[in-house]
N, C-alpha and C positions, 0 to 999 in steps of 0.2 A: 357212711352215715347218711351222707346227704341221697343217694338210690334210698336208704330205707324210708326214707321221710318223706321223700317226693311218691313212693307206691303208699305210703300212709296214709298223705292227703288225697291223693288220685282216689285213692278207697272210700275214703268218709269227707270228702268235699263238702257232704252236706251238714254234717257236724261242725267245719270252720267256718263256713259261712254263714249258720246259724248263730255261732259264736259272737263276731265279729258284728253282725248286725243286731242283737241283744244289745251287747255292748255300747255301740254310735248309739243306738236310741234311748238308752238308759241316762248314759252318760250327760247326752242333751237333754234330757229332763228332767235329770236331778240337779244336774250343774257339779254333778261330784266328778268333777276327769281324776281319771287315776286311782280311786278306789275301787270302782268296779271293776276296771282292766286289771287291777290286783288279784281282784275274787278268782275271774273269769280264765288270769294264766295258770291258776293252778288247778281251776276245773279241767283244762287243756292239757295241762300235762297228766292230769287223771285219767283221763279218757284217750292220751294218746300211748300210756302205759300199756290199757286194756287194750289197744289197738295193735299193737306191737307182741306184747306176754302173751295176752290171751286170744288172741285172731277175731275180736269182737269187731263187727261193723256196725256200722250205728247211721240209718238211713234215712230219706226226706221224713217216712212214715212216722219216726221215732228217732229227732238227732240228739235230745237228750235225754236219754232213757235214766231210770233210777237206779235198774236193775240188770245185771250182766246176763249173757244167753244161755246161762246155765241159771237163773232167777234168783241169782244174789244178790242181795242189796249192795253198790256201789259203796264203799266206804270213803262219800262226800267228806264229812265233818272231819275225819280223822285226818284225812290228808289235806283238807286244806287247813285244819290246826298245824299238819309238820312244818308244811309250805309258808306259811306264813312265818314261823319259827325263825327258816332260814332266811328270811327275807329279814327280819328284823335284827338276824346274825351279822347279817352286811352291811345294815344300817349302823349298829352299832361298832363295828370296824371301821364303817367309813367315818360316825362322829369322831370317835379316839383319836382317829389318825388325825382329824384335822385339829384337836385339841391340841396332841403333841407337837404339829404344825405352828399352830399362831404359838404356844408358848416358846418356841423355840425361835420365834419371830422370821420363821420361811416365808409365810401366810401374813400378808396383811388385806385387810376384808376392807380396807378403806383405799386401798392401792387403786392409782389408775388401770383400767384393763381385770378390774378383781377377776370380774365375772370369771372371765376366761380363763384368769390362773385356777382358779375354783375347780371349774369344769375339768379340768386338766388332774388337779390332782387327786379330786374322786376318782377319773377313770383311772388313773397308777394306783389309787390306792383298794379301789373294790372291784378291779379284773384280776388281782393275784388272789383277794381273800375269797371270790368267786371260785375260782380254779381248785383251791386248796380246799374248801367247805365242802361244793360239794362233789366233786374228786375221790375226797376221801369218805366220807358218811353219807353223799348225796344217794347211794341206793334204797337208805329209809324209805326213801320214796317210790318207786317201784315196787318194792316189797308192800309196802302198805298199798299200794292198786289194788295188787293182789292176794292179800289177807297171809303175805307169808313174815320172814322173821324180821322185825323191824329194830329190832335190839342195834342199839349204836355199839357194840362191840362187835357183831355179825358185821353189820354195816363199814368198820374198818377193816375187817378183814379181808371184806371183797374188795373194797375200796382201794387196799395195799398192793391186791393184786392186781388189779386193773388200772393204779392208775396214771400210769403214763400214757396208756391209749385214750382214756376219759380226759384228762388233760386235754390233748392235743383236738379231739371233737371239741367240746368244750368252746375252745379256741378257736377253732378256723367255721365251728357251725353257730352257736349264738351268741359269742362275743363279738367276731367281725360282720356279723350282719347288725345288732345293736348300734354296732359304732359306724358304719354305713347307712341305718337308719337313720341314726341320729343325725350327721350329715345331710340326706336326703331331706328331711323335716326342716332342717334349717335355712336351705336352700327355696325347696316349696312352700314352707309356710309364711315365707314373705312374700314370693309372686302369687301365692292363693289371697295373703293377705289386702294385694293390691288390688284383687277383684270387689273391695270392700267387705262388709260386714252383713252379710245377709244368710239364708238358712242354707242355700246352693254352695257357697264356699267354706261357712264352718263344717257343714257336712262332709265337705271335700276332704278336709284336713285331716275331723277326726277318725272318719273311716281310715285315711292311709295310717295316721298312728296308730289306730286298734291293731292293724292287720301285719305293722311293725315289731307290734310289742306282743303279738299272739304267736308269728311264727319263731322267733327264739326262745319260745315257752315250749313250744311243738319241739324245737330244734334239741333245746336241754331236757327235755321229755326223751327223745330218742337216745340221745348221748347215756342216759342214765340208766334206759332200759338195756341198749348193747352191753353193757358195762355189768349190768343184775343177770342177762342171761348167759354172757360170754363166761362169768363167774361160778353158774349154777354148772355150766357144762364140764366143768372138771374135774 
């Protein structure tokens, strides 16, 4: 997975770093951190579907094209309607869980150290419903890149097939880089922090998060394509 991804970006470098620098500049001008970087991973996994399925490169001339090299229109909206979907799939596994939590009195949100039990138990609690969402139904998305069968019963079918392999991608490509970001930013973002508050060090930051939270978009983009084409081939 990771050779697919690394000749992916090697290929359209100029598509993520279009990406990413949208992003940091948006970001900082709107003051919205984390809704754009929302839009923007599922534009990434859209266009690294196309990069992957359909051998599309997408170059300085044109990094975000609307339309694929056979002149179809990209189907933007649909996919980041699914994408967003599952995003709010996780959200809402990961409120429950913690509902079931504090009533159960595991979770206390007034506890010395909350923060960090918090932290702690979103990640136990939305790296399994990650894994299993989309594992199993995650090909909707690939299929909709490319205008093929999006049906959530297609969708588990492949999904049954494949997915012990998808699983374990999944896992070792954008869950432990995520959780290694995460890390990384916690570390950095207090020595950047200490350089004060100025345009040269929030800039510092928010580039590294964009570029943290684009490549396990890229990462689970690939994972989902091997997964939709390893399925088509049989």
């Amino acid at each position: 997975m990771y050779a697919l991804a690394l000749a992916t970006l090697k290929r359209n470098i100029a598509f993520y770093t279009v990406v990413v620098v949208v992003v940091v500049m948006l970001e900082m001008l709107m003051s919205a951190a984390g809704v754009v970087t929302l839009v923007f991973a599922g534009m990434t996994m859209l266009y690294t579907h196309r990069m992957i399925q359909l051998d599309e490169v997408f170059p300085w001339s044109d990094p975000l094209p609307t339309r694929g090299k056979d002149e179809s229109r990209i189907p933007l909206f649909g996919y980041v309607l699914r994408f967003v979907a599952f995003f709010l799939a996780l959200i809402l596994v990961m409120t429950g869980g913690f509902m079931v939590l504090n009533t159960a009195g595991i979770v206390d949100p007034d506890a010395f150290l909350a923060e960090i039990e918090m932290a702690m138990w979103g990640i136990f609690l939305t790296v399994p419903a990650f894994v299993l969402i989309f594992g199993l139904i995650g090909t909707t998305l690939p299929a909709c890149a490319e205008r093929g069968d999006t049906s959530l019963k297609s969708a588990l079918a492949r999904g049954r097939a494949t997915f012990g392999k998808t699983a374990l991608n999944l896992v070792i490509g954008p869950i432990a880089l995520s959780l290694i970001g995460f890390m990384i930013l916690g570390q950095l973002g207090w020595l950047i922090g200490s350089l004060g508050d100025g345009l040269l060090p929030r800039t510092l930051f928010r580039t590294l998060a964009t570029i943290l939270t684009i490549l396990p978009a890229m990462l689970t983009a690939t994972a989902l394509s091997m997964a939709y084409l390893g399925d088509k081939s049989r």
